[in-house]
mmCIF file of the N, C-alpha and C atoms, coordinates in Angstrom:
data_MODEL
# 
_entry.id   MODEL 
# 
loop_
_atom_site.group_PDB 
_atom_site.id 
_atom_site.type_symbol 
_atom_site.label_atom_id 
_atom_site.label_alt_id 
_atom_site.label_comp_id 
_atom_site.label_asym_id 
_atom_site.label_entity_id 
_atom_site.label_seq_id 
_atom_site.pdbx_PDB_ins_code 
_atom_site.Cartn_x 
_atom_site.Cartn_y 
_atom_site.Cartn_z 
_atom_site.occupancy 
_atom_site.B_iso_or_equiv 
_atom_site.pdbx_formal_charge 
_atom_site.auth_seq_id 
_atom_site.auth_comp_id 
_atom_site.auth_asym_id 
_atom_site.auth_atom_id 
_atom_site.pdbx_PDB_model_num 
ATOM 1   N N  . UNK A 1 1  ? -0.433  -2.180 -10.124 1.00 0.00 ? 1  UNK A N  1 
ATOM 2   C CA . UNK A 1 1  ? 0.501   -1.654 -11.094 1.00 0.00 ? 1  UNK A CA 1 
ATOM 3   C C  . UNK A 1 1  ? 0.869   -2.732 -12.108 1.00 0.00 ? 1  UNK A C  1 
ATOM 4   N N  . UNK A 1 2  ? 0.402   -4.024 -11.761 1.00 0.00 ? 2  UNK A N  1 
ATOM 5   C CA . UNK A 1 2  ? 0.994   -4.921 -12.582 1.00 0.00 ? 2  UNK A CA 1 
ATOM 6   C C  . UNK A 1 2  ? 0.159   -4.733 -13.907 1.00 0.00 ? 2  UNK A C  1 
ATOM 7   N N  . UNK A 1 3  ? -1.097  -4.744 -13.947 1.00 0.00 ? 3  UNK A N  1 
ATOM 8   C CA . UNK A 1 3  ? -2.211  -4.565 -14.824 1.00 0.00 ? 3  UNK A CA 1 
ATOM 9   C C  . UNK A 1 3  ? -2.045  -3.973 -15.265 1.00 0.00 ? 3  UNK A C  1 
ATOM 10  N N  . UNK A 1 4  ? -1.489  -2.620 -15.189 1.00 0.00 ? 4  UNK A N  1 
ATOM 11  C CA . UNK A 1 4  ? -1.696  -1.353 -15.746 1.00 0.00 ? 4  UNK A CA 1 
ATOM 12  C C  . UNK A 1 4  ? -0.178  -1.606 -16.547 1.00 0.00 ? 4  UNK A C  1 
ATOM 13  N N  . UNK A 1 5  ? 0.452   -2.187 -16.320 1.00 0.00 ? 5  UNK A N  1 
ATOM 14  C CA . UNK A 1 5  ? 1.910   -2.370 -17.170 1.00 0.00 ? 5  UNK A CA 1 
ATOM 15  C C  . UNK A 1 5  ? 1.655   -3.395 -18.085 1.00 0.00 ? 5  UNK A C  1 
ATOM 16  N N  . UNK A 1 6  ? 1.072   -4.333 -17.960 1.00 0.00 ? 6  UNK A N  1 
ATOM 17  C CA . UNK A 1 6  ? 1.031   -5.703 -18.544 1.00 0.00 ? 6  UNK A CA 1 
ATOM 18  C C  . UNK A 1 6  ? 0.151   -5.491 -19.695 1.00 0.00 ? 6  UNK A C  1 
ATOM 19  N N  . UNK A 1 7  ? -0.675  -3.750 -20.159 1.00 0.00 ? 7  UNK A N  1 
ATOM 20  C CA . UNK A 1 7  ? -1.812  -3.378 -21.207 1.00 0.00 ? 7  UNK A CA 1 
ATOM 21  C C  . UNK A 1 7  ? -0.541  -2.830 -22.092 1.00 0.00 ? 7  UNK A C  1 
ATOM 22  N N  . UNK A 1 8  ? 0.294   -2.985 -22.172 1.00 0.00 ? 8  UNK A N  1 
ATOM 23  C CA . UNK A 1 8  ? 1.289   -2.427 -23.180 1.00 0.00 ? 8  UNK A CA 1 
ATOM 24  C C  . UNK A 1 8  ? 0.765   -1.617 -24.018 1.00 0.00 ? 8  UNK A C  1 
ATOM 25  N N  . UNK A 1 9  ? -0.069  -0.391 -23.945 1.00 0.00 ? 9  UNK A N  1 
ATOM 26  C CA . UNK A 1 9  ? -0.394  0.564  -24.379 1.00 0.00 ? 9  UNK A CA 1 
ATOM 27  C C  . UNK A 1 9  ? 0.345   1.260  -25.287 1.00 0.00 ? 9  UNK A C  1 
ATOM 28  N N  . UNK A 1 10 ? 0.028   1.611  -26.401 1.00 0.00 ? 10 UNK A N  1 
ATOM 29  C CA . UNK A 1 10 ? 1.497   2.855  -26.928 1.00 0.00 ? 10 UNK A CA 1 
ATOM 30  C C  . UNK A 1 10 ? 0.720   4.207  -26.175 1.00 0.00 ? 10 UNK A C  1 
ATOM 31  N N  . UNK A 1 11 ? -0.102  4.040  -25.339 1.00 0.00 ? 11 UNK A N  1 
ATOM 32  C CA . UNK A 1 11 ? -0.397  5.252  -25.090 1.00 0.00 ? 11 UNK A CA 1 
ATOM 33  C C  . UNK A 1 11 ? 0.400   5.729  -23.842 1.00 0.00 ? 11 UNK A C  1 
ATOM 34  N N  . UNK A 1 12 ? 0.422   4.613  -23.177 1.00 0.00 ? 12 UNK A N  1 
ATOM 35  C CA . UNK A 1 12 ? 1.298   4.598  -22.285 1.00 0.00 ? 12 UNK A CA 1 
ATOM 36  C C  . UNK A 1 12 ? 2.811   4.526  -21.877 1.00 0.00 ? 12 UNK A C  1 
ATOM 37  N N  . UNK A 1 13 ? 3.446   5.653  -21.424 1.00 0.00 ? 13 UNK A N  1 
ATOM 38  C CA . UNK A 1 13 ? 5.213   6.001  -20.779 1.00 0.00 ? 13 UNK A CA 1 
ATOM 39  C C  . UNK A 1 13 ? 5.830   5.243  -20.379 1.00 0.00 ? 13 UNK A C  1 
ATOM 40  N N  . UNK A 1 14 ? 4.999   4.740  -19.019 1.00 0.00 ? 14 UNK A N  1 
ATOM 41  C CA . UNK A 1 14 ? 5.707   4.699  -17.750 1.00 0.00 ? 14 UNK A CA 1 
ATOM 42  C C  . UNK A 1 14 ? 4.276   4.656  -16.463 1.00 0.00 ? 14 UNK A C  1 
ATOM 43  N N  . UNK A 1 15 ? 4.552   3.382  -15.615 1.00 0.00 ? 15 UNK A N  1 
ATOM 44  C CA . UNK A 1 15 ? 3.320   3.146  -14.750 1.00 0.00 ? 15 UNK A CA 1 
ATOM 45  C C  . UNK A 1 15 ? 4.330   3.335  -13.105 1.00 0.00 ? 15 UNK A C  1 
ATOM 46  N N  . UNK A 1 16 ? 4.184   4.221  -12.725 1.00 0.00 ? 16 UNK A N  1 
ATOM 47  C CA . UNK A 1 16 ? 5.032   4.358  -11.370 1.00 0.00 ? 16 UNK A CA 1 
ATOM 48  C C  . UNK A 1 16 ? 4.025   4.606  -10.517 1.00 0.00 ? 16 UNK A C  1 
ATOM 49  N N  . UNK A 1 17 ? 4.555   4.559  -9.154  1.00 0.00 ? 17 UNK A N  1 
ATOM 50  C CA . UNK A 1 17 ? 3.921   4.423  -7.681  1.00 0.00 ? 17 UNK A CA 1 
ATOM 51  C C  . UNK A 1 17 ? 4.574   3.684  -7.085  1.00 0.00 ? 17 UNK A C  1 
ATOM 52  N N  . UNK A 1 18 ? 3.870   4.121  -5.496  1.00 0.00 ? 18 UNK A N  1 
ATOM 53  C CA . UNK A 1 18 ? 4.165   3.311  -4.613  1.00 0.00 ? 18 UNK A CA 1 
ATOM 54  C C  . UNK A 1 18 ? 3.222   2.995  -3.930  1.00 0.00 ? 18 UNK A C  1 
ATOM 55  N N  . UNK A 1 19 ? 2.764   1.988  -3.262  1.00 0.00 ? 19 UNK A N  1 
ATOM 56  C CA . UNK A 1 19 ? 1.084   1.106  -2.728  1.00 0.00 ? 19 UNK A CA 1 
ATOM 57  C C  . UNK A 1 19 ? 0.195   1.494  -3.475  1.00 0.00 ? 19 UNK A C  1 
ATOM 58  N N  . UNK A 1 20 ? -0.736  2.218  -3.237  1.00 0.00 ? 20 UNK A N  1 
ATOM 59  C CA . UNK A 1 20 ? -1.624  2.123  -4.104  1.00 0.00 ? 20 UNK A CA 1 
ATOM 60  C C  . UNK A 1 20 ? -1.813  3.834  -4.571  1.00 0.00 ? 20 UNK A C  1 
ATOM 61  N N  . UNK A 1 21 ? -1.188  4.133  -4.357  1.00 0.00 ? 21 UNK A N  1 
ATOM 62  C CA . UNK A 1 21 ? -0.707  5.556  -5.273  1.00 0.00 ? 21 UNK A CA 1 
ATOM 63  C C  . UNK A 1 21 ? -0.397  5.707  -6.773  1.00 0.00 ? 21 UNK A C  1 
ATOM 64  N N  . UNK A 1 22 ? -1.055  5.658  -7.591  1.00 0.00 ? 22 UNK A N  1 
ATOM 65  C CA . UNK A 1 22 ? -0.138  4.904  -8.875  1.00 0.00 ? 22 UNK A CA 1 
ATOM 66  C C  . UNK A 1 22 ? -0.425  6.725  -9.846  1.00 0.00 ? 22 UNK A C  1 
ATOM 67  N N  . UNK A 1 23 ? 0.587   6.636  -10.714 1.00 0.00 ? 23 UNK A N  1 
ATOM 68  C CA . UNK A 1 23 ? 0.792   7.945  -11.713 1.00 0.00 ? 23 UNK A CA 1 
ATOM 69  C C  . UNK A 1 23 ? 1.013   6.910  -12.839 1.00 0.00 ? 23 UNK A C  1 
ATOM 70  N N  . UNK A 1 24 ? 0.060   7.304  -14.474 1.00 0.00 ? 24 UNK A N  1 
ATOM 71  C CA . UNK A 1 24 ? 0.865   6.556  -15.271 1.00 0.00 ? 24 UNK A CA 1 
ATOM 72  C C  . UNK A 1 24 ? 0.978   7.698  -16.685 1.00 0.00 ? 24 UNK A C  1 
ATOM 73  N N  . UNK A 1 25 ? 2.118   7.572  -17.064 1.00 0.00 ? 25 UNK A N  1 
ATOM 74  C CA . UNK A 1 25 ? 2.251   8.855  -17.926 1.00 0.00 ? 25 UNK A CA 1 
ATOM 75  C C  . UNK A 1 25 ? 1.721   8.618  -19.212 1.00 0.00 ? 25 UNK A C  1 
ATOM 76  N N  . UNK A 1 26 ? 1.401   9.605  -20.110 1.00 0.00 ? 26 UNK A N  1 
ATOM 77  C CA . UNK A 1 26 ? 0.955   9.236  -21.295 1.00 0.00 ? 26 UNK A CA 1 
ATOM 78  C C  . UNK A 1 26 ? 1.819   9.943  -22.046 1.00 0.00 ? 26 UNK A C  1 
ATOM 79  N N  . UNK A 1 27 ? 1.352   9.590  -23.497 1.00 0.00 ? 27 UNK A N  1 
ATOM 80  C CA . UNK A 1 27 ? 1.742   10.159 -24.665 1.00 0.00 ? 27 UNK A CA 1 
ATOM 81  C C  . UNK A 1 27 ? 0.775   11.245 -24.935 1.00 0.00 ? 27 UNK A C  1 
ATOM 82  N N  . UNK A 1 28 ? -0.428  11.163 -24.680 1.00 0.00 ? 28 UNK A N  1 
ATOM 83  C CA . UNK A 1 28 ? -1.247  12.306 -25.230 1.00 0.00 ? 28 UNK A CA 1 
ATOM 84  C C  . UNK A 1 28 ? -2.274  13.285 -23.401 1.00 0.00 ? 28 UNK A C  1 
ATOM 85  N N  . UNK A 1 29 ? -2.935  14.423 -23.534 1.00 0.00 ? 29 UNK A N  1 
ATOM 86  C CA . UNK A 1 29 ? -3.095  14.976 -22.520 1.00 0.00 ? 29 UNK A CA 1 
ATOM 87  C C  . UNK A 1 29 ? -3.922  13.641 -21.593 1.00 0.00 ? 29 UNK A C  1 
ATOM 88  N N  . UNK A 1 30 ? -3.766  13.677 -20.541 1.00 0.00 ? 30 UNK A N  1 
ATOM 89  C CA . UNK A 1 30 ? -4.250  12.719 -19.340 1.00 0.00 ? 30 UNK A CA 1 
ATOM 90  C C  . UNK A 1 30 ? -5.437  13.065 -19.235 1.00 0.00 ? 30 UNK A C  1 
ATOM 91  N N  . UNK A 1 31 ? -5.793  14.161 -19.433 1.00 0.00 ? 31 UNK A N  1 
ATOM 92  C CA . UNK A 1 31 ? -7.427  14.720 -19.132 1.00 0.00 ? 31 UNK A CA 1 
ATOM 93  C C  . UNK A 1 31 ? -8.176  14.110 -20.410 1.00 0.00 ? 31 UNK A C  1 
ATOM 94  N N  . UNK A 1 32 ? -8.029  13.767 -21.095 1.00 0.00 ? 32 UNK A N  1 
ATOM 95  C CA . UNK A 1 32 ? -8.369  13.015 -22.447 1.00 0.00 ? 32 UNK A CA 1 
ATOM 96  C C  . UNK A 1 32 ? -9.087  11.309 -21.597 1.00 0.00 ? 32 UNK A C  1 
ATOM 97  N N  . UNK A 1 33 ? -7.828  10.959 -20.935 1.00 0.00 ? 33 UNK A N  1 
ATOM 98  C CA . UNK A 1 33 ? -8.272  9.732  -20.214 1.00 0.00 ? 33 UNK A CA 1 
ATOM 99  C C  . UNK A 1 33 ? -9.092  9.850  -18.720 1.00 0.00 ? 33 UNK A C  1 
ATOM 100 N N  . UNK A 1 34 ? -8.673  10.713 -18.169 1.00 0.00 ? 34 UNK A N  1 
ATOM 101 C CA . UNK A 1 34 ? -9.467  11.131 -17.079 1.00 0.00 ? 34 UNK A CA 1 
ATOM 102 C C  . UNK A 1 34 ? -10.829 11.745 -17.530 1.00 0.00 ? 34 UNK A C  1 
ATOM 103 N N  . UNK A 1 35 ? -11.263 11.385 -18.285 1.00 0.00 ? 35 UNK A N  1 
ATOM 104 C CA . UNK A 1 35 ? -13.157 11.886 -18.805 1.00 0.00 ? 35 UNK A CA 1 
ATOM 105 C C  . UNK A 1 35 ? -13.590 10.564 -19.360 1.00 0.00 ? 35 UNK A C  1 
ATOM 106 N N  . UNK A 1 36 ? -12.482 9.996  -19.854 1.00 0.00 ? 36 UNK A N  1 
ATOM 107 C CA . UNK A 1 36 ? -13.335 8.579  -20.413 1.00 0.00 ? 36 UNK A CA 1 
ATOM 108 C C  . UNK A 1 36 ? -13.365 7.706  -19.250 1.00 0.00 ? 36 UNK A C  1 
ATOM 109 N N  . UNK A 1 37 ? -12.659 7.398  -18.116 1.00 0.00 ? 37 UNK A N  1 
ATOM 110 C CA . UNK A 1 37 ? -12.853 6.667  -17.220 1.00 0.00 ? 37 UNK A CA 1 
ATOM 111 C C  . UNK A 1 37 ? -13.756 7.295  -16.166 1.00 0.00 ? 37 UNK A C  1 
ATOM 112 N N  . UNK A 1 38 ? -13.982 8.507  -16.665 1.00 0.00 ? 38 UNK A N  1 
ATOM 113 C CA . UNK A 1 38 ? -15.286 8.926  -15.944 1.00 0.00 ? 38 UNK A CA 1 
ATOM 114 C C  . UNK A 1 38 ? -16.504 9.072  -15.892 1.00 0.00 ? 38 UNK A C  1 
ATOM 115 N N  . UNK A 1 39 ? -16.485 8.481  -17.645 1.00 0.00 ? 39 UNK A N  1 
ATOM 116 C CA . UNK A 1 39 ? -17.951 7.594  -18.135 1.00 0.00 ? 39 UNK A CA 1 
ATOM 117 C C  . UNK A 1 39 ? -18.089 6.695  -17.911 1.00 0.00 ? 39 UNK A C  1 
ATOM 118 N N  . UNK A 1 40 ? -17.024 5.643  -17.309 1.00 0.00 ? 40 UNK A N  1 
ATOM 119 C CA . UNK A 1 40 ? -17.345 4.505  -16.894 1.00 0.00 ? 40 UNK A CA 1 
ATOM 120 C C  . UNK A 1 40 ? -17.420 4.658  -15.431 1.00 0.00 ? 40 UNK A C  1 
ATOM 121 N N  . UNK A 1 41 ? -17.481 5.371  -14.592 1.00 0.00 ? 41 UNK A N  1 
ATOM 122 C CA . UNK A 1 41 ? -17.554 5.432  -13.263 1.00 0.00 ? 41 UNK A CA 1 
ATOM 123 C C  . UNK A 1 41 ? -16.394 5.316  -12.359 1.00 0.00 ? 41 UNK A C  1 
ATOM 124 N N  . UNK A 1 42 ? -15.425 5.565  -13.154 1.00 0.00 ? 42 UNK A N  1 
ATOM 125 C CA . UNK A 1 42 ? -13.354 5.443  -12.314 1.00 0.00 ? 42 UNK A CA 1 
ATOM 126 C C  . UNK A 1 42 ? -13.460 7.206  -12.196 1.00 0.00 ? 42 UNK A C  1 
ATOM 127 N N  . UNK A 1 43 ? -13.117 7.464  -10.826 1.00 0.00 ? 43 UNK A N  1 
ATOM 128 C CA . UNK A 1 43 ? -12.441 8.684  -11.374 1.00 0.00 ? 43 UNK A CA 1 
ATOM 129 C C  . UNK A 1 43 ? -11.266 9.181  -10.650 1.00 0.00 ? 43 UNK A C  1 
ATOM 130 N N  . UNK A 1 44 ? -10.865 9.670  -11.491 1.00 0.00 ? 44 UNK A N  1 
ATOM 131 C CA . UNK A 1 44 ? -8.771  9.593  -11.869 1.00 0.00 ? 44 UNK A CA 1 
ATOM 132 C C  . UNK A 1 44 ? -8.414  11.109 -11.846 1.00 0.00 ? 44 UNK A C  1 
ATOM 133 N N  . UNK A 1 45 ? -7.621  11.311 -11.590 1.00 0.00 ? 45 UNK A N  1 
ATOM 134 C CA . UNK A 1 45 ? -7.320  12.881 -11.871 1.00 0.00 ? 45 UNK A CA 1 
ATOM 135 C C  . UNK A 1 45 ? -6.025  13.016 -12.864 1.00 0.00 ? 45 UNK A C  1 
ATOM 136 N N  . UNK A 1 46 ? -6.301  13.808 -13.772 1.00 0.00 ? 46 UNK A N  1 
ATOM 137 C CA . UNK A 1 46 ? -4.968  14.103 -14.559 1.00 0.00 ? 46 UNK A CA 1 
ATOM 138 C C  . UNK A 1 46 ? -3.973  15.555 -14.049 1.00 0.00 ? 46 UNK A C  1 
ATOM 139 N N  . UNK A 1 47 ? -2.958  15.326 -13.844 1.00 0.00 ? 47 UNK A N  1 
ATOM 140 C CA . UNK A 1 47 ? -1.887  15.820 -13.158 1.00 0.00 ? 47 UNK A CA 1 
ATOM 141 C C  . UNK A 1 47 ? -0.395  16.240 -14.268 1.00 0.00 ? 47 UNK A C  1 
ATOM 142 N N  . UNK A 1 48 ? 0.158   17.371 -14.309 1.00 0.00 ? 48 UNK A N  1 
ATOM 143 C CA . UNK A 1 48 ? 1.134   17.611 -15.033 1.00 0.00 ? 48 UNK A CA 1 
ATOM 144 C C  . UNK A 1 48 ? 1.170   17.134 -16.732 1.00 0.00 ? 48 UNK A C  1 
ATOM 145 N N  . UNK A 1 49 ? -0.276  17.721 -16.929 1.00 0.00 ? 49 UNK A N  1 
ATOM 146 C CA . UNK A 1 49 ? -0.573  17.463 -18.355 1.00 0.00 ? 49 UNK A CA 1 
ATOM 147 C C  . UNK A 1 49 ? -0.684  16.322 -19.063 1.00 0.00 ? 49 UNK A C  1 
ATOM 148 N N  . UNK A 1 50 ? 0.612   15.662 -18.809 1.00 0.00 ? 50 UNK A N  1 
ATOM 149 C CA . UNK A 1 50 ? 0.265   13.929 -19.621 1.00 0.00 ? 50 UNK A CA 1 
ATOM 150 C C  . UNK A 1 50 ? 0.722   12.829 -18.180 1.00 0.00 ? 50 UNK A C  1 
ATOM 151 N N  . UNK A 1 51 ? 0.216   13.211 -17.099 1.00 0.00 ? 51 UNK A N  1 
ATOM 152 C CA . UNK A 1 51 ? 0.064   11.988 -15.914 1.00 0.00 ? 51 UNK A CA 1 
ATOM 153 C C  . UNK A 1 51 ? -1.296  11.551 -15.349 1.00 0.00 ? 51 UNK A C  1 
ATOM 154 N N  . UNK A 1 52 ? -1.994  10.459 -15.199 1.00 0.00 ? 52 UNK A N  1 
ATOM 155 C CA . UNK A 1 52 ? -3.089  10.232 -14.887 1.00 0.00 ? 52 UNK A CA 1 
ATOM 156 C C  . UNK A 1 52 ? -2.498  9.488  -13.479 1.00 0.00 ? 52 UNK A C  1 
ATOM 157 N N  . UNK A 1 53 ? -3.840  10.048 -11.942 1.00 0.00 ? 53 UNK A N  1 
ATOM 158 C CA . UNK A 1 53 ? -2.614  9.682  -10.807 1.00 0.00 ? 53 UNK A CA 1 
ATOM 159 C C  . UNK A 1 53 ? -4.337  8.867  -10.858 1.00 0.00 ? 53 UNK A C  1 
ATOM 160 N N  . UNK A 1 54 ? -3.849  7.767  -10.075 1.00 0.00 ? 54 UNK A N  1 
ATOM 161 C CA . UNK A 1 54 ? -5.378  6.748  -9.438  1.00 0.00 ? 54 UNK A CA 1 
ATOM 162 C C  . UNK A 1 54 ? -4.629  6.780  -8.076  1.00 0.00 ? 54 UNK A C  1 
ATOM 163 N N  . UNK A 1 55 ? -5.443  6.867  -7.142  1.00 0.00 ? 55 UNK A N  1 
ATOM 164 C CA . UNK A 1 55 ? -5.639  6.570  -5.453  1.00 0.00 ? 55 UNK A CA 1 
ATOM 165 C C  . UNK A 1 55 ? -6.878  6.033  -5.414  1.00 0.00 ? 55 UNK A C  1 
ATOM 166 N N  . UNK A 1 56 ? -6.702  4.724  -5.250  1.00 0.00 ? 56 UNK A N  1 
ATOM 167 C CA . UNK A 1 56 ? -8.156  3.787  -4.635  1.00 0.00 ? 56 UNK A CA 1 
ATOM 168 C C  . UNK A 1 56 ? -8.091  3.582  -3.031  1.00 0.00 ? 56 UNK A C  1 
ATOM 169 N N  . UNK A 1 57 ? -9.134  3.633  -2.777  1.00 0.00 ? 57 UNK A N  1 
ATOM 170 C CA . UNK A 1 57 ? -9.038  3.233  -1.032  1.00 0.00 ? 57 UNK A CA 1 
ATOM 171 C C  . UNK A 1 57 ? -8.343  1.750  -0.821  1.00 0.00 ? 57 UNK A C  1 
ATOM 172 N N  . UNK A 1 58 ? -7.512  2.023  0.081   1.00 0.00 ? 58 UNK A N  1 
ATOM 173 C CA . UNK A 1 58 ? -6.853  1.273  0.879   1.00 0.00 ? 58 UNK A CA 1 
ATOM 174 C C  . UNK A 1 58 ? -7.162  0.067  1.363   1.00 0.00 ? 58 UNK A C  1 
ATOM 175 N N  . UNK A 1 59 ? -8.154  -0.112 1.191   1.00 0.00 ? 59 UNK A N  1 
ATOM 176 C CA . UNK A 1 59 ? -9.368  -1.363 1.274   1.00 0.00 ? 59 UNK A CA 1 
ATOM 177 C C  . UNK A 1 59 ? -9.663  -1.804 0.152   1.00 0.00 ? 59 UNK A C  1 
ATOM 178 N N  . UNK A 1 60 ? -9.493  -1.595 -1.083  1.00 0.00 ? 60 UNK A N  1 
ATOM 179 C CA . UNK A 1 60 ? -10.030 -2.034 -2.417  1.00 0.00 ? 60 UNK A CA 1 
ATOM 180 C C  . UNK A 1 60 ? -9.782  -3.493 -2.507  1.00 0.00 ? 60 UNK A C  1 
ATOM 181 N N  . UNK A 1 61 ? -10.625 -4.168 -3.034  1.00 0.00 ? 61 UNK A N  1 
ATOM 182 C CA . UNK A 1 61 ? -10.443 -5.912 -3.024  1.00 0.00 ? 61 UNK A CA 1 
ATOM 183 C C  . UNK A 1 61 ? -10.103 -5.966 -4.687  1.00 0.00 ? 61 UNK A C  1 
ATOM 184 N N  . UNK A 1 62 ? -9.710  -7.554 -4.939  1.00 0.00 ? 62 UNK A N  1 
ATOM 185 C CA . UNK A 1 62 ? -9.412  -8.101 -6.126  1.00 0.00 ? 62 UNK A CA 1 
ATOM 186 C C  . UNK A 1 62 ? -10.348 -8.253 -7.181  1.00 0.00 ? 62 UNK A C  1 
ATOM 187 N N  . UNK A 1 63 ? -12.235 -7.258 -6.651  1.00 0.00 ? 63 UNK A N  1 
ATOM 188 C CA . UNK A 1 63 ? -13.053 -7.404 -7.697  1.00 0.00 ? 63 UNK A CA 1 
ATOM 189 C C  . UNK A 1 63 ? -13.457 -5.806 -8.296  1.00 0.00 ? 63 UNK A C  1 
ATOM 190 N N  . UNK A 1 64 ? -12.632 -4.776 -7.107  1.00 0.00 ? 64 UNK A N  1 
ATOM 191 C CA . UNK A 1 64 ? -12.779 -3.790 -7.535  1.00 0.00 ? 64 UNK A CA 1 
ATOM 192 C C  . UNK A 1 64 ? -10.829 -3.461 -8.105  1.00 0.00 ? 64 UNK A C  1 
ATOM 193 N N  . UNK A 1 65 ? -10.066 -4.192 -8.349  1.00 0.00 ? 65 UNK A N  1 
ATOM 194 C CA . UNK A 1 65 ? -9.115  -3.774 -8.720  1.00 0.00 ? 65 UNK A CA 1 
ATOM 195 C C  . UNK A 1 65 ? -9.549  -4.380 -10.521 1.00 0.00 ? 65 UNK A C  1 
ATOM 196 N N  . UNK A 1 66 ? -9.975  -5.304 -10.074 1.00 0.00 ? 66 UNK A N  1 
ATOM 197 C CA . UNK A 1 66 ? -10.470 -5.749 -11.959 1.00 0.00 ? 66 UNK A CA 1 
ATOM 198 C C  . UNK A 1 66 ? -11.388 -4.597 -12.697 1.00 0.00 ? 66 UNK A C  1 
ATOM 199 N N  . UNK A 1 67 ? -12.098 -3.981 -12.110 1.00 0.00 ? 67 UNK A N  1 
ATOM 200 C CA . UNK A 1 67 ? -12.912 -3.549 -12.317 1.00 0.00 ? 67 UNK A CA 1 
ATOM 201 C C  . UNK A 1 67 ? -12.131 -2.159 -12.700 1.00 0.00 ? 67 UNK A C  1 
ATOM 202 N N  . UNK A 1 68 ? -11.518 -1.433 -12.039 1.00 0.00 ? 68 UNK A N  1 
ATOM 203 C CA . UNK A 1 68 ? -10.674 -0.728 -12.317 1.00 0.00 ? 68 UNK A CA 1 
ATOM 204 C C  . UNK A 1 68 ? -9.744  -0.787 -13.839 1.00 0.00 ? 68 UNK A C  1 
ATOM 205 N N  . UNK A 1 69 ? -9.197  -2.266 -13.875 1.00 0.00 ? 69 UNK A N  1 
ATOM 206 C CA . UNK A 1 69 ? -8.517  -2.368 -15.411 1.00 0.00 ? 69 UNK A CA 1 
ATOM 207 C C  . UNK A 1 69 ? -9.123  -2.845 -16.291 1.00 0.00 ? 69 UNK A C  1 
ATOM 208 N N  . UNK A 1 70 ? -10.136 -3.092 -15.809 1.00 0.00 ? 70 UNK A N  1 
ATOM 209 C CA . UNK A 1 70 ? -11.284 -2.987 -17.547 1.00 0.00 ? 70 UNK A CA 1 
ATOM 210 C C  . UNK A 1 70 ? -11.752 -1.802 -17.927 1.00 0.00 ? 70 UNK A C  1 
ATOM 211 N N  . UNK A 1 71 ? -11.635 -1.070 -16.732 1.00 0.00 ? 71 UNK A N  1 
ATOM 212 C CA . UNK A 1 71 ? -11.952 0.255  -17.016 1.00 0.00 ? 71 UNK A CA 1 
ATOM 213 C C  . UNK A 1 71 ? -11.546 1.197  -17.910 1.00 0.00 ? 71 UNK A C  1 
ATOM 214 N N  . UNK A 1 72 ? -9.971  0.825  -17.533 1.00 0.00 ? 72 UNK A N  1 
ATOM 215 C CA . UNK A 1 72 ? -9.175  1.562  -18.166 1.00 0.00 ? 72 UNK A CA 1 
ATOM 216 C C  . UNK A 1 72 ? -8.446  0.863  -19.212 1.00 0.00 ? 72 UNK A C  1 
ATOM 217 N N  . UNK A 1 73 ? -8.743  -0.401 -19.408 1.00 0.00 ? 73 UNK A N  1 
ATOM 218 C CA . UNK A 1 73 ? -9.224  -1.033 -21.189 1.00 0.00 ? 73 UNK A CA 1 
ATOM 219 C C  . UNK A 1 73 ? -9.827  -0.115 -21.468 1.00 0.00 ? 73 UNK A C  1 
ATOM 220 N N  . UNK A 1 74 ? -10.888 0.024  -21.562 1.00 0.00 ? 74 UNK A N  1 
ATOM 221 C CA . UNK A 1 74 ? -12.512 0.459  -22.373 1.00 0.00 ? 74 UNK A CA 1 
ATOM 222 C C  . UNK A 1 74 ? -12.057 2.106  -22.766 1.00 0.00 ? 74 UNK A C  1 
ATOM 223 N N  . UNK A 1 75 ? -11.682 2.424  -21.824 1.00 0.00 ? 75 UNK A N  1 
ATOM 224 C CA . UNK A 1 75 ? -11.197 3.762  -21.846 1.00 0.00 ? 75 UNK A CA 1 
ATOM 225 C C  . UNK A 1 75 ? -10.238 4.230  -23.168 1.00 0.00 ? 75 UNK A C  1 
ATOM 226 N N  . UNK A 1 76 ? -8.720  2.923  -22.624 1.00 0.00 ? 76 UNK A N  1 
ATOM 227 C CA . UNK A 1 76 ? -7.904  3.523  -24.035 1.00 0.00 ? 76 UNK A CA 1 
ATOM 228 C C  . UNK A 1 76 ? -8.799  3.314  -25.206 1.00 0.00 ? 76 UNK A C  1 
ATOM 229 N N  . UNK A 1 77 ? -9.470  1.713  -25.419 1.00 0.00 ? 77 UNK A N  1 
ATOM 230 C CA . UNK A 1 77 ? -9.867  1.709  -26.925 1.00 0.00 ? 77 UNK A CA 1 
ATOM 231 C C  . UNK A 1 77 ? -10.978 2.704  -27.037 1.00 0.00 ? 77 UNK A C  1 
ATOM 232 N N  . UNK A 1 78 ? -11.664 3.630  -26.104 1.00 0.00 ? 78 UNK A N  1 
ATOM 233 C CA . UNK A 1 78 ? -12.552 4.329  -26.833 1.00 0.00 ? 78 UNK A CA 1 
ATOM 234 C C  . UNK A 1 78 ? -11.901 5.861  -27.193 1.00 0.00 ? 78 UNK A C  1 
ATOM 235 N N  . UNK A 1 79 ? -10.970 6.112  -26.905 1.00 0.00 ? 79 UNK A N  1 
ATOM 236 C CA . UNK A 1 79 ? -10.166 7.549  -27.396 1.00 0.00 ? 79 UNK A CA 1 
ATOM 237 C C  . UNK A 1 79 ? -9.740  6.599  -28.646 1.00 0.00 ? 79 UNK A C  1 
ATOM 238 N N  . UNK A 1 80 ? -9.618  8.563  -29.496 1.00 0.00 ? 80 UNK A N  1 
ATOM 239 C CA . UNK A 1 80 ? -9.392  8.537  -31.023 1.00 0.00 ? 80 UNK A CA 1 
ATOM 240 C C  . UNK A 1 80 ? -7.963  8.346  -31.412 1.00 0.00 ? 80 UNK A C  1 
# 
């Protein structure tokens, strides 16, 4: 969650969760971001129109959590 707060997005609300449960709200529909991180191989589900929820396994290490927030770099800068 730190990553995902520390991208100061204007696209981004609000990054909540708890362990590795994370919801982060947007400004525009979540399914917008949930297709672009699904060209990169993340996949996210969008929830209550503008929430994107990530659940990674419980096991995820510090090269698949990077991997995860470049992801979702690449993601915001490639929406319009």
């Amino acid at each position: 969650m730190q990553g995902l707060r520390a991208m100061r997005s204007p696209l981004i609300v609000e990054v909540r969760g708890r362990g590795l449960l994370i919801g982060i709200e947007l400004t525009i529909p979540a399914h917008r971001l949930s297709e672009a991180l699904l060209e990169r191989g993340i996949a996210a589900k969008d929830t209550q129109e503008s929430v994107l929820r990530i659940a990674p396994p419980l096991v995820i290490d510090d090269a698949a959590v990077e991997l995860l927030l470049d992801g979702v770099r690449q993601a915001f800068t490639s929406l319009p």
